[in-house]
C-alpha positions in Angstrom: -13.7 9.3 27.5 -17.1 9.1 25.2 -15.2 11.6 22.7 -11.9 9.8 22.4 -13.8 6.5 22.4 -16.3 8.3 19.6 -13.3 9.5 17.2 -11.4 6.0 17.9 -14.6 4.1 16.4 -14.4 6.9 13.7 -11.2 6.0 12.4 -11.8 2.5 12.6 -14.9 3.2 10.4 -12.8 5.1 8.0 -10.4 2.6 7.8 -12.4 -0.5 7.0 -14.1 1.0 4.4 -11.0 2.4 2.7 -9.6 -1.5 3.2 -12.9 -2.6 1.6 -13.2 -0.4 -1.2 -9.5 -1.4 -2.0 -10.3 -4.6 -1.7 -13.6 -4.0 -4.0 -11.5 -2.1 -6.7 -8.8 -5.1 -6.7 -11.3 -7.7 -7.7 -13.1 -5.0 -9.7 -9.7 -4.8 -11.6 -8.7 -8.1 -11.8 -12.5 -10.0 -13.0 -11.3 -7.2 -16.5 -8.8 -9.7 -17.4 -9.6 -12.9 -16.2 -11.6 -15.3 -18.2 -14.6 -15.8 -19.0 -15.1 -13.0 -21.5 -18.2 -11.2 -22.8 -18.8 -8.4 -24.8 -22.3 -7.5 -24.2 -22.2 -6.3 -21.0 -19.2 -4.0 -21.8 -20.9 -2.8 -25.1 -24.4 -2.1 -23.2 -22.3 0.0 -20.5 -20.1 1.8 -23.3 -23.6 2.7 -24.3 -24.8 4.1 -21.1 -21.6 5.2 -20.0 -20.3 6.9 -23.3 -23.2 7.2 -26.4 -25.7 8.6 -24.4 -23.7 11.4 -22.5 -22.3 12.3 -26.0 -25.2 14.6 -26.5 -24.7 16.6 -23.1 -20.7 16.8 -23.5 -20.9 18.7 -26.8 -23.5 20.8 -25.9 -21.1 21.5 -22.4 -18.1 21.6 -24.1 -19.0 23.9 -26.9 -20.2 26.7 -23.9 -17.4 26.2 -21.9 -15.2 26.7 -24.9 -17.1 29.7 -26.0 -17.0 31.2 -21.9 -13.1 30.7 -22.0 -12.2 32.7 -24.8 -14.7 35.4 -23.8 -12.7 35.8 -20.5 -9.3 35.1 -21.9 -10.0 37.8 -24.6 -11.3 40.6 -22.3 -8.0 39.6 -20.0 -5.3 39.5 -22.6 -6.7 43.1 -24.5 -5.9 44.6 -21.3 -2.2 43.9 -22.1 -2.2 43.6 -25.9 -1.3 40.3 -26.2 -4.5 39.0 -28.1 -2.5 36.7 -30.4 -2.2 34.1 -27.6 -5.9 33.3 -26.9 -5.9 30.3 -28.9 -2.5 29.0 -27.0 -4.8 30.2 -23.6 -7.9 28.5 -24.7 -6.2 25.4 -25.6 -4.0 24.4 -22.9 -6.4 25.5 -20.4 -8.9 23.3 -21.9 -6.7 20.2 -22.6 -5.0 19.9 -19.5 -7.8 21.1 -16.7 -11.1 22.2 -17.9 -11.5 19.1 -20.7 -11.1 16.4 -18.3 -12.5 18.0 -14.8 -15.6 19.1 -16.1 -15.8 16.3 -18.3 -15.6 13.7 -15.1 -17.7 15.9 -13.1 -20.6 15.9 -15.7 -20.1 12.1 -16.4 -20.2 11.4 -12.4 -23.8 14.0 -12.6 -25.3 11.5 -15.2 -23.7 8.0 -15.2 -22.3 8.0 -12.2 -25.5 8.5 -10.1 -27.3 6.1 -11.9 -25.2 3.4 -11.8 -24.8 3.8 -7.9 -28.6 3.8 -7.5 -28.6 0.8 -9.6 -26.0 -1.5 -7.8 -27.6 -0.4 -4.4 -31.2 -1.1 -5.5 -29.7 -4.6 -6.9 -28.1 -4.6 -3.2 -31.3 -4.0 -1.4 -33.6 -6.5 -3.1 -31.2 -9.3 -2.6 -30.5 -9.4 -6.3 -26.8 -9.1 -6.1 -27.6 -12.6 -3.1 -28.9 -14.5 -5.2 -26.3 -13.8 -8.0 -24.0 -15.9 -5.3 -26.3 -18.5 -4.8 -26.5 -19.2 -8.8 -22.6 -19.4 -8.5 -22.8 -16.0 -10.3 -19.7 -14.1 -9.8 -21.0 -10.6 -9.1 -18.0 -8.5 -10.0 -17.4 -10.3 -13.2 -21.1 -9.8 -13.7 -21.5 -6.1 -12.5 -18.2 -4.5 -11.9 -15.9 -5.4 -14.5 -18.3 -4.4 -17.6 -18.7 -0.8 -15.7 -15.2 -0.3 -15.3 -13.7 -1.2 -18.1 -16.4 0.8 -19.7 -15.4 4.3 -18.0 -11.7 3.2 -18.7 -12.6 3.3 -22.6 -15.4 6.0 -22.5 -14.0 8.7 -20.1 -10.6 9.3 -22.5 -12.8 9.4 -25.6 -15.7 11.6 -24.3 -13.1 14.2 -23.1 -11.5 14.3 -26.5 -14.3 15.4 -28.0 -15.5 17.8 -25.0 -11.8 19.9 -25.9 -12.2 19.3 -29.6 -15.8 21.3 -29.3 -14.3 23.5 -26.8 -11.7 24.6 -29.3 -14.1 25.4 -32.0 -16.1 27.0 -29.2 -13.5 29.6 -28.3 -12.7 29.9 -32.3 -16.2 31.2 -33.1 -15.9 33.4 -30.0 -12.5 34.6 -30.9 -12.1 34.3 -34.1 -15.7 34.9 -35.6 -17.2 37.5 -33.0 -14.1 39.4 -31.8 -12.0 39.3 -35.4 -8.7 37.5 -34.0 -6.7 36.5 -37.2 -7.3 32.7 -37.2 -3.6 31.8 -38.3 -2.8 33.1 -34.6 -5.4 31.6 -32.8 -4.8 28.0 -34.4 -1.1 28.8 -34.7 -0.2 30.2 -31.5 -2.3 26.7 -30.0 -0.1 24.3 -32.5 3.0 25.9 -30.9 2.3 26.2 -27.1 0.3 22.9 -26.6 2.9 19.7 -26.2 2.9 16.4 -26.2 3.2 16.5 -22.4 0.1 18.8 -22.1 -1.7 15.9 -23.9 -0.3 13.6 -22.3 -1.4 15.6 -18.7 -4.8 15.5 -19.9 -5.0 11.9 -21.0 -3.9 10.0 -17.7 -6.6 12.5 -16.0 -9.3 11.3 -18.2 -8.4 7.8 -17.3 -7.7 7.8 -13.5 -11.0 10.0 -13.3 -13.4 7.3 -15.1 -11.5 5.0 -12.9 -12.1 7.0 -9.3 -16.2 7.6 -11.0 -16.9 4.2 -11.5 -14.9 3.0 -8.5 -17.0 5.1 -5.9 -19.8 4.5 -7.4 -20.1 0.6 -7.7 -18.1 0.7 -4.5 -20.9 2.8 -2.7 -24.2 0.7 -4.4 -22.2 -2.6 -4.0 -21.4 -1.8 0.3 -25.5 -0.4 0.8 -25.7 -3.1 3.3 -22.8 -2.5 5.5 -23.4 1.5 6.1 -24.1 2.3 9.6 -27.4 2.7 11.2 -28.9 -0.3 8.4 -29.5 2.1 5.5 -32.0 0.5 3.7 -34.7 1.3 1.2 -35.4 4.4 -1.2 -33.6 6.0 1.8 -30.7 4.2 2.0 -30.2 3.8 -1.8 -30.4 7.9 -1.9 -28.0 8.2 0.5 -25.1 6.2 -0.7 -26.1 7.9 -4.0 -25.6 11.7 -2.7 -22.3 10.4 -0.6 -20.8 8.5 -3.8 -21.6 11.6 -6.1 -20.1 14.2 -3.5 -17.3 11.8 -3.0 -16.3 10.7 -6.5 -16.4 14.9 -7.1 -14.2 15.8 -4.5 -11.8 12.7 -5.6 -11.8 13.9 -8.8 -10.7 17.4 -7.9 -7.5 16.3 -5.5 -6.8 13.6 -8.2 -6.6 16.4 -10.2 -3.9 18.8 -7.7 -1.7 15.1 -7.6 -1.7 14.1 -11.1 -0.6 17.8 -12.4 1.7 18.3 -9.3 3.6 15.2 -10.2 3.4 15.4 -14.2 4.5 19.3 -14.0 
């Protein structure tokens, strides 16, 4: 009777906070477009979010780049087909590796941050006494942050498969001797609109499901069982929102290409 009456209170659990973090993304959502509007806050989070993980996408996407044609070159010599590594590095790039690894690195560095930041706000009250000013804290804190990743995640994963490409051209192209009309030429003909397209609307609905979990997790610190409080409690929604936002990402990923293919 303690088990069933254990895994009943489980699913309850699990149920209010999906109901609460639905709720949270809702408002989250809807405090973007209603009035009153500032710019700041969305340019200081585009900054945070975007400019400052420019550095650590190039250097990422230009390795990763330079890793895929290495193993797509040793792979297609074994059949003789070495014209299509540029068709193999550029699809695979633009509609899985670009925008996967480019959430998964984004969640590692903004991510993080931005949970410990809403649950440190959390657990000195600050977010408290934004209600007591009449301080709407979602128009304050969410709404910048989210439309933020909605702008920056499509725009820093362009860039991580446009240094990717060049990646896998100096590997291909410059250290192996592939003929670059093939390697460029083979990816103008095999990548389509719809592969772009694929690629896009996982950029977006990743940034969404990063910056969700996160400000979800920071903004909720007070509501976790057993009263997680402190540098304790603020590192533990912290690992869980990082481990969930990754795992998100990665069946977001399965669904969006299952229904799109």
């Amino acid at each position: 009777m303690m088990i069933l009456t254990a895994i009943a209170d489980y699913i309850i659990d699990q149920i209010e906070r999906i109901g609460r973090s639905g709720i949270f993304l809702v408002n989250g959502l809807w405090k973007i477009v209603a009035p009153p509007y500032r710019i700041n806050p969305i340019i200081k989070q585009l900054h945070f979010i975007g400019a400052r993980s420019l550095l650590v996408i190039l250097v990422s996407g230009v390795f990763v780049g330079m890793v895929v044609a290495l193993q797509f070159y040793d792979t297609l010599l074994r059949f003789g087909s070495v014209a299509l590594l540029g068709s193999a590095v550029g699809l695979s790039l633009i509609r899985e590796l670009g925008p996967v690894l480019t959430a998964l690195i984004i969640i590692g560095r903004a991510g993080s941050a931005i949970c410990a930041e809403i649950s440190i706000m959390r657990n000195e009250q600050q977010i408290d006494a934004l209600e007591c000013m009449a301080i709407d804290p979602y128009k304050h804190l969410i709404a910048p942050r989210l439309l933020a990743a909605l702008i920056s995640m499509p725009i820093l994963t362009a860039i991580f498969i446009l240094v990717g490409i060049f990646g896998g051209y100096f590997v291909g192209v410059i250290l192996f001797g592939v003929s670059p009309g093939s390697y460029l030429g083979g990816m103008y003909d095999s990548v389509l609109w719809r592969d772009i397209f694929m690629g896009s609307m996982k950029s977006f609905f990743f940034g969404l499901i990063m910056i969700w979990v996160a400000t979800s997790k920071g903004y909720h610190l007070h509501l976790e069982k057993g009263g997680a409080h402190g540098s304790e409690g603020v590192s533990k929604v912290t690992t869980d929102a990082v481990v969930l936002s990754s795992i998100t990402v990665l069946f977001a990923d399965y669904i969006i290409s299952a229904i799109i293919l």
